[in-house]
KEMI-706269 format. One line per 10 residues: number of its first residue (from 1); their letters; for each residue x, y, z of C-alpha. Coordinates in pm, 1 decimal, decimal comma. Each point is the difference from the previous one (the first is absolute). Layout:
NUM) A) X:Y:Z  ...
# end
This chain:
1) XXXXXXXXXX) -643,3:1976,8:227,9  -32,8:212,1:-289,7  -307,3:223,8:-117,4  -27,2:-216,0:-308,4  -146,6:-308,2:246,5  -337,8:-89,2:-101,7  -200,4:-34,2:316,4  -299,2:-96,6:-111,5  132,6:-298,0:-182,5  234,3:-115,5:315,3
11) XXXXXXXXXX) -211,7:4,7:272,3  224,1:-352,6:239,1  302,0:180,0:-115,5  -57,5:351,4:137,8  -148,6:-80,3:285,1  207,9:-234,0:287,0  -314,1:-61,6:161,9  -170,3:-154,1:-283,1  352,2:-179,2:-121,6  -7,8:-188,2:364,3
21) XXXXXXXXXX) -343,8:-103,4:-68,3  40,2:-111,6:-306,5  320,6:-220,7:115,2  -223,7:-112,2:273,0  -302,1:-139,3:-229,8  149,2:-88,1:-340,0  330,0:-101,5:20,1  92,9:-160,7:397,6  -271,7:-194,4:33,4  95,2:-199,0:-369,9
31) XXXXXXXXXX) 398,2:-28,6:7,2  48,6:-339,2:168,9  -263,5:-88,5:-258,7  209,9:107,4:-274,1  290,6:-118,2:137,7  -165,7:-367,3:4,5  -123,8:32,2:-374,6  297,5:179,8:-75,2  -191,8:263,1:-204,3  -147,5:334,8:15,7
41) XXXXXXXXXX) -339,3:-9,6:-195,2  -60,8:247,1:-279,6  -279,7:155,1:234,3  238,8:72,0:295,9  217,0:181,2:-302,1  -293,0:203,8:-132,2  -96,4:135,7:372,5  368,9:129,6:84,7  -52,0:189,1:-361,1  -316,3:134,7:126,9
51) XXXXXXXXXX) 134,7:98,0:342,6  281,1:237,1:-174,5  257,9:-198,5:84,7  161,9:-23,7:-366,2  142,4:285,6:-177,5  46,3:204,4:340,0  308,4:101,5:-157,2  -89,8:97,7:-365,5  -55,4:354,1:-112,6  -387,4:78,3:-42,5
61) XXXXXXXXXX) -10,8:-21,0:-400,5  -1,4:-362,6:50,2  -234,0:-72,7:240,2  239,5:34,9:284,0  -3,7:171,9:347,6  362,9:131,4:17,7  83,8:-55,6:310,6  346,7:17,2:152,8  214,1:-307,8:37,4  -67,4:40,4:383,0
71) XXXXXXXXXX) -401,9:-6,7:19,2  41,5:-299,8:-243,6  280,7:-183,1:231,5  -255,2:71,2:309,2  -278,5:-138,1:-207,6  160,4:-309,6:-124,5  122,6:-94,8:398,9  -370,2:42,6:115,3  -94,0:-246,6:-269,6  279,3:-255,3:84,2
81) XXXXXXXXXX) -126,2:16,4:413,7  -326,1:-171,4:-190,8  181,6:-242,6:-253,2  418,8:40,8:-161,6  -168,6:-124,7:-337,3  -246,7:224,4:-35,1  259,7:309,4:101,5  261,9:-162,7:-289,6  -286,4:10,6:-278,3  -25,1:391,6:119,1
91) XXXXXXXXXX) 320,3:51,3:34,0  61,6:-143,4:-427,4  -319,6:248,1:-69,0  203,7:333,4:109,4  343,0:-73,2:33,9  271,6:-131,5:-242,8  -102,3:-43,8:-394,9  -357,3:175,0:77,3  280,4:298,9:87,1  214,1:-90,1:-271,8
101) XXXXXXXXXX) -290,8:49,8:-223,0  -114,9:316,8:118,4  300,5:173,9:20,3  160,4:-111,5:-322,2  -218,9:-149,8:-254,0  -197,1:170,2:-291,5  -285,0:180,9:102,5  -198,6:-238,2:-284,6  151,4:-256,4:235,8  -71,8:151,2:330,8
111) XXXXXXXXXX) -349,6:34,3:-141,9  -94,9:-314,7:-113,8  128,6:-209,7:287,6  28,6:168,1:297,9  -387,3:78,2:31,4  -32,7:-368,3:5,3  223,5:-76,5:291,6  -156,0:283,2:168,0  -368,4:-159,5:-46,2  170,6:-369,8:108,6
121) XXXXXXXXXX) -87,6:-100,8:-383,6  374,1:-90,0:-119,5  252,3:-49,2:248,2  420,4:-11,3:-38,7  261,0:-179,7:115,0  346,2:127,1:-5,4  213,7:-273,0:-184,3  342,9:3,7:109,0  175,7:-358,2:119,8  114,8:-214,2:-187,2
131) XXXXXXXXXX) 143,7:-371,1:65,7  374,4:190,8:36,4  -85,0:271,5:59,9  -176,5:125,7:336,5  187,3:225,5:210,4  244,4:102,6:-275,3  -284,0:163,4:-230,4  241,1:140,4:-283,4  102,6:-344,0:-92,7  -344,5:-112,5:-116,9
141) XXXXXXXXXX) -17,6:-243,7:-362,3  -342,8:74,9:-116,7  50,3:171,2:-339,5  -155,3:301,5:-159,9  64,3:26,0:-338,3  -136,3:262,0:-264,5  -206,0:-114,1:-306,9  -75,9:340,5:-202,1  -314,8:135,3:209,0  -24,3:-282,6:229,2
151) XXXXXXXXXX) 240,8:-134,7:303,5  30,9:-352,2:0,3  44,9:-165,0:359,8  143,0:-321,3:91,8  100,4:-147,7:339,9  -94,2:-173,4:330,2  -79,6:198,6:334,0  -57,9:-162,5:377,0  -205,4:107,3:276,9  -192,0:220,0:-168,0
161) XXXXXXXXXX) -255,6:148,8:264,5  -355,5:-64,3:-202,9  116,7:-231,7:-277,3  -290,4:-132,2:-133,9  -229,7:231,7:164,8  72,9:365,7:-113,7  -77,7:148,7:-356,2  254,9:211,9:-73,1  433,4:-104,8:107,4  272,6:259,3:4,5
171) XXXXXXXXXX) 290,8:-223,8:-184,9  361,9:104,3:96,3  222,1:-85,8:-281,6  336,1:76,0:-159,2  -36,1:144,0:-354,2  255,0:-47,1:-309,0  207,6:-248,9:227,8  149,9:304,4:181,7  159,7:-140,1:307,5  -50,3:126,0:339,7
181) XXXXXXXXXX) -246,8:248,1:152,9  73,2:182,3:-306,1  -195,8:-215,7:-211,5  -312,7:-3,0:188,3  -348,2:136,8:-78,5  -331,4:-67,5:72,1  -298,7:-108,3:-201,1  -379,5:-50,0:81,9  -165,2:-300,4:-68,3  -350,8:-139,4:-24,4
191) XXXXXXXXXX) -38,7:-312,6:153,1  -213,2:-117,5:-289,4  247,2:80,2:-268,2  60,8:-305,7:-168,8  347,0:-144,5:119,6  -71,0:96,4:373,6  -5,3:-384,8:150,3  -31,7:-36,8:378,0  226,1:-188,4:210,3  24,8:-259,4:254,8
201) XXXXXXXXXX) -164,9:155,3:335,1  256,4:28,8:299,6  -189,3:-185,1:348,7  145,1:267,6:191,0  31,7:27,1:381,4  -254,2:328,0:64,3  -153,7:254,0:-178,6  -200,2:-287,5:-125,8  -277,6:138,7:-166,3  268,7:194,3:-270,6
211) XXXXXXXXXX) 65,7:-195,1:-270,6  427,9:-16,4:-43,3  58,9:-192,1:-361,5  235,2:48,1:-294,7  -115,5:146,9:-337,9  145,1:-75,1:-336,1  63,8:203,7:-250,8  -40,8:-181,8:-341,0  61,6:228,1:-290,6  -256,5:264,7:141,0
221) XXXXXXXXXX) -27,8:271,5:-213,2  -143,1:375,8:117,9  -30,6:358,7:-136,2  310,7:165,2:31,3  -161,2:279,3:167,5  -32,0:-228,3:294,7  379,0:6,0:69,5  -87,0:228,7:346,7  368,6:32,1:82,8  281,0:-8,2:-266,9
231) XXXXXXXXXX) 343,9:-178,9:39,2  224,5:212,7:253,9  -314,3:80,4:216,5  101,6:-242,5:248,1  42,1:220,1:275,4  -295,1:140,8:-64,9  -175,5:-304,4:-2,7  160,9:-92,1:382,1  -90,5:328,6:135,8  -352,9:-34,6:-86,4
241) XXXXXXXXXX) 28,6:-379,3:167,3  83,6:198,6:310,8  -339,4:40,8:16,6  -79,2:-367,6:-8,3  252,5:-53,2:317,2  -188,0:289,3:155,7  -338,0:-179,0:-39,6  149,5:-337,1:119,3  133,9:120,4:321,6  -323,2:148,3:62,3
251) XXXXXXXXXX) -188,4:-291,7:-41,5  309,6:-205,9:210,7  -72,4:310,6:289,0  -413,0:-75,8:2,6  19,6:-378,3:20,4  174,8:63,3:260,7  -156,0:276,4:151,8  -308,6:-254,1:-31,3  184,9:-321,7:166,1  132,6:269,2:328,6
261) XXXXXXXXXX) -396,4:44,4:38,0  -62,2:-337,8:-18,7  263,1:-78,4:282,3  -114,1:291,1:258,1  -359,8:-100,9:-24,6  38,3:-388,4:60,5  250,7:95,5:260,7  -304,7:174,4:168,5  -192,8:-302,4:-49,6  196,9:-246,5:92,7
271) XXXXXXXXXX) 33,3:-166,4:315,9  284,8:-203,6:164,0  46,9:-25,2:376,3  -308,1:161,7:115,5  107,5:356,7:-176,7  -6,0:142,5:-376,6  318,1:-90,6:-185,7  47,7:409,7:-69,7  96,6:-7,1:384,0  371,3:-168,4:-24,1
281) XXXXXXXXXX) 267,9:200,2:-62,2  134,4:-238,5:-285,2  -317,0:68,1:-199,2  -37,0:375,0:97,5  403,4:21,4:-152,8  -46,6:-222,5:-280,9  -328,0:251,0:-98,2  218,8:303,6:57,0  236,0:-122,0:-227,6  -206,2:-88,3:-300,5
291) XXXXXXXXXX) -156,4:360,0:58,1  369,2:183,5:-35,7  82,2:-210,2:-263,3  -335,9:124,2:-159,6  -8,0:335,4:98,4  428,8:44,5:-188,7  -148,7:-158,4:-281,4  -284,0:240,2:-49,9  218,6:266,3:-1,9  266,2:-131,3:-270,9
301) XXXXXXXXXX) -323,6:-70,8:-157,7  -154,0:323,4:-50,8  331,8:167,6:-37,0  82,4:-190,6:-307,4  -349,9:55,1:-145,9  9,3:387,3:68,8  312,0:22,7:-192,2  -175,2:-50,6:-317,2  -129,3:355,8:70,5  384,9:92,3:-44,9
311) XXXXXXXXXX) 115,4:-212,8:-279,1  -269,9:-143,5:-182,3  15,3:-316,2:100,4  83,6:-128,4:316,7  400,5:63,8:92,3  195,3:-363,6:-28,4  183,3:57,7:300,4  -327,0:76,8:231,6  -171,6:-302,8:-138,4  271,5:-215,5:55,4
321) XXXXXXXXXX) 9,0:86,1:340,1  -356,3:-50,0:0,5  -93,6:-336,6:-111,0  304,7:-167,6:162,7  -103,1:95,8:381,3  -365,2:27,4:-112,8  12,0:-340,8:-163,6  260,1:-188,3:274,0  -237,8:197,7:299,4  -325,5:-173,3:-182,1
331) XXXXXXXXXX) 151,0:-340,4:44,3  97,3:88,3:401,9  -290,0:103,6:71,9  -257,5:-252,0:-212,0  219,3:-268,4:108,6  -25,8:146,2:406,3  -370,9:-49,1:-32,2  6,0:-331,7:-81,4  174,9:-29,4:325,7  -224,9:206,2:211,0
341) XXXXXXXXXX) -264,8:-243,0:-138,1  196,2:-299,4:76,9  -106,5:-290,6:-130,4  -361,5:189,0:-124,2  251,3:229,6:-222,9  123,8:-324,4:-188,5  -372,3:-74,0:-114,9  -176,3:111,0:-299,3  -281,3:37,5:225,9  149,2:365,8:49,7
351) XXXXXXXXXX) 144,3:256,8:-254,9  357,8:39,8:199,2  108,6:-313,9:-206,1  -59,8:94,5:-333,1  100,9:347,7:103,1  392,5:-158,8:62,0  24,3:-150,7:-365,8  -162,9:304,6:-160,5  274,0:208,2:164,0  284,7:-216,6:-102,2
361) XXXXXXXXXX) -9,9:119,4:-357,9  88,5:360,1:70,5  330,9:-65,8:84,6  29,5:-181,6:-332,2  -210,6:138,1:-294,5  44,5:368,6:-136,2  400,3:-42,7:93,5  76,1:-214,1:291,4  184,1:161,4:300,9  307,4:-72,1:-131,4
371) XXXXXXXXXX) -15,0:208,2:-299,2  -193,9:269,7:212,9  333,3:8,9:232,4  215,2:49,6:-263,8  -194,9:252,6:-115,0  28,7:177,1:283,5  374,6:-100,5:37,9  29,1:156,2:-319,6  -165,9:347,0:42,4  271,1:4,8:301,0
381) XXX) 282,0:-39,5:-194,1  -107,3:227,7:-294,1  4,9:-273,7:-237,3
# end
């Protein structure tokens, strides 16, 4: 934490006491709720804004608390023991294009939006996928092209995180035709701007309550000054998503952190042959294991968050690491509750169930495993 931090205007966020009690009565006790409606009301939105939980990482001159990567990683997984939705809306509101923003965009741009996200006002959602292209990000279609003092966008994403729902959208797209990573940029977009059209809605598996839809692009036209990075800044662009990862594998590491508490305390509860359930061996093991799978994944956590200290931005290799084991470990261990529960843990009646399918995504979404092991494979071989 720096000096800059604001404590008077982050009260949940400085204080873990007063974070776990705010989990506890605003955000547990509505998930399944939201996962049934599938959607977070506007309220819900406005009190994680008034708890501090947006703009933890933005310097003070827009509203935000500066805060580390770390106490914003530890943040976010106390938020996703409560609900994985409500820990991916924080997770959008300090992580990824909010970062992108701060660290590279005019200061009139900084300034005019950033405030907003901060206050919960104006939201954004990093817009990335396309139809073909997901995991291979530098072959994306959606056009930028330049019209005197305007850019002129056209294109099609997919699973946009928010479509629909968020104010403001971070558009990746290649400028001038340039092929390759060479020719991509990125360019902020109000969601009102005439051309923005929302997509069909995916019915996805978990993380109900998010709203996952495509956006097109018809002829949208914006300042030029809102071109936040130019053509060739793709690496700088992927760095800065290294954030993103870091956010997802912390919210992967507290749903599951939430589902291993779940398990322990119904195997206390729960009787089967005259004795608690917590007194066989092949519970007591199959709880031991979901806590060392939790316990590695913690660590891989919080060392790829601290090495933003180091480079800026969270190091690729580090958060590769990280949300592969953190995201694989969250489905062990949500889907070993459901089996502590037995039959109980297959009902919506209790949270282990939805718990599973939220977890699922991680090992998709923000670069599946796959990509994260290559990654990795690719770090060791100095390519």
């Amino acid at each position: 934490m720096t000096s800059g931090a604001a404590t008077t205007d982050y009260p949940t966020t400085l204080d873990p006491q007063a974070l776990v009690t705010f989990v506890a009565q605003e955000v547990a006790p509505h998930a399944g709720t939201w996962d049934e409606q599938e959607h977070v009301p506007p309220e819900h939105v406005a009190k994680l804004a008034a708890a501090g939980l947006f703009g933890m990482t933005l310097r003070p001159d827009v509203g935000g608390a500066e805060l580390n990567a770390l106490a914003a990683a530890r943040a976010i997984a106390e938020i996703a023991r409560g609900c994985g939705v409500s820990a991916r809306i924080v997770v959008d509101s300090n992580f990824g294009a909010v970062q992108i923003l701060d660290k590279f965009a005019p200061d009139a741009i900084r300034q005019r939006y950033l405030p907003r996200v901060r206050r919960g006002e104006q939201l954004i959602a990093i817009a990335i996928t396309e139809p073909e292209a997901g995991s291979a990000a530098n072959e994306l279609t959606t056009r930028a092209e330049r019209d005197g003092d305007e850019i002129v966008l056209h294109g099609r994403k997919r699973w946009i995180t928010g479509a629909g729902e968020r104010g403001l959208y971070l558009v990746f797209a290649r400028f001038d035709d340039v092929d390759g990573a060479g020719g991509v940029g990125a360019v902020l977009v109000e969601a009102t701007t005439p051309g923005v059209r929302d997509g069909d809605r995916e019915p996805t598996m978990g993380l109900r309550g998010l709203r996952e839809a495509e956006l097109h692009f018809d002829g949208v036209r914006v300042p030029a000054e809102h071109v936040i990075v130019e053509p060739g800044g793709f690496g700088r662009l992927m760095a800065a998503y290294n954030g993103q990862r870091v956010g997802a594998s912390a919210v992967a590491l507290g749903l599951a952190r939430g589902a291993l508490e779940v398990a322990v305390d119904y195997a206390k509860e729960r009787h089967q042959f005259g004795r608690p359930i917590a007194e066989y061996q092949a519970i007591q093991m199959l709880l031991a294991d979901m806590a060392i799978q939790l316990d590695a994944a913690e660590l891989l956590v919080e060392r790829a968050a601290s090495s933003a200290d180091r480079y800026g931005f969270p190091e690729r290799y580090a958060t590769s690491v990280a949300k592969t084991f953190a995201s694989e470990a969250a489905v062990f261990v949500t889907n070993s509750a459901i089996q502590v529960l037995g039959g109980n843990g297959y009902s919506r009646h209790y949270r282990v169930e939805r718990m599973a399918r939220d977890a699922r995504m991680f090992t998709i979404g923000g670069g599946t495993t796959q990509m994260q092991r290559l990654a990795v494979a690719a770090t060791l071989l100095g390519k």
